[in-house]
C-alpha positions, -999 to 999 in steps of 0.1 A, spaced: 856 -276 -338 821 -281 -338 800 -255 -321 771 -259 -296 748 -239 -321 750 -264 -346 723 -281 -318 699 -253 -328 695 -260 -366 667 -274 -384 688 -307 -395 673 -334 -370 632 -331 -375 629 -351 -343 640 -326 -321 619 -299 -336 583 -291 -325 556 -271 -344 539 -242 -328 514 -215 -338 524 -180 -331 507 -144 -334 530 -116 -348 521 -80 -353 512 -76 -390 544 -51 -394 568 -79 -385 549 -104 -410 548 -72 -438 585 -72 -429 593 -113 -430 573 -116 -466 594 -85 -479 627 -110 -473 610 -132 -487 599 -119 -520 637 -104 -521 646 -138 -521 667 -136 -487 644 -166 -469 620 -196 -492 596 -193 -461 580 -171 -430 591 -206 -408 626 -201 -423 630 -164 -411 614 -169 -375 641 -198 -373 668 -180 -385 656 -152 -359 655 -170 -331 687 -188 -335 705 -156 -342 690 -142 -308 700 -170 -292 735 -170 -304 741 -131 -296 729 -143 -260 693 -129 -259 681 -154 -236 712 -148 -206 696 -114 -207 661 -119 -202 668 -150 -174 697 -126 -157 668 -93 -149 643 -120 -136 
């Protein structure tokens, strides 16, 4: 069985857009140290990998259900 989530990877470039963010220096100090352990190639490969994993684990129900 193929999961919904599969629709938030990184495979199909035409349904992904490019934005700039801002992000406390600590989190970026945090993102390059997975990177130099060799855990992510990229800062754009960890914020993905974020974000999908807060999505799966249902971050976004939260936030919409106290609104």
């Amino acid at each position: 069985m193929v999961s919904k989530w599969c629709e938030l990877g990184y495979k199909n470039r035409e349904r992904s857009v490019a934005f700039t963010i801002r992000m406390p220096i600590k989190c970026v100090e945090i993102i390059d140290r997975l990177i130099e352990a060799g855990v992510y190639s990229s800062r754009g490969e960890c914020i993905r990998d974020i974000v999908r994993s807060a999505l799966r684990e249902g971050f976004h129900k939260k936030m919409l259900s106290e609104s």
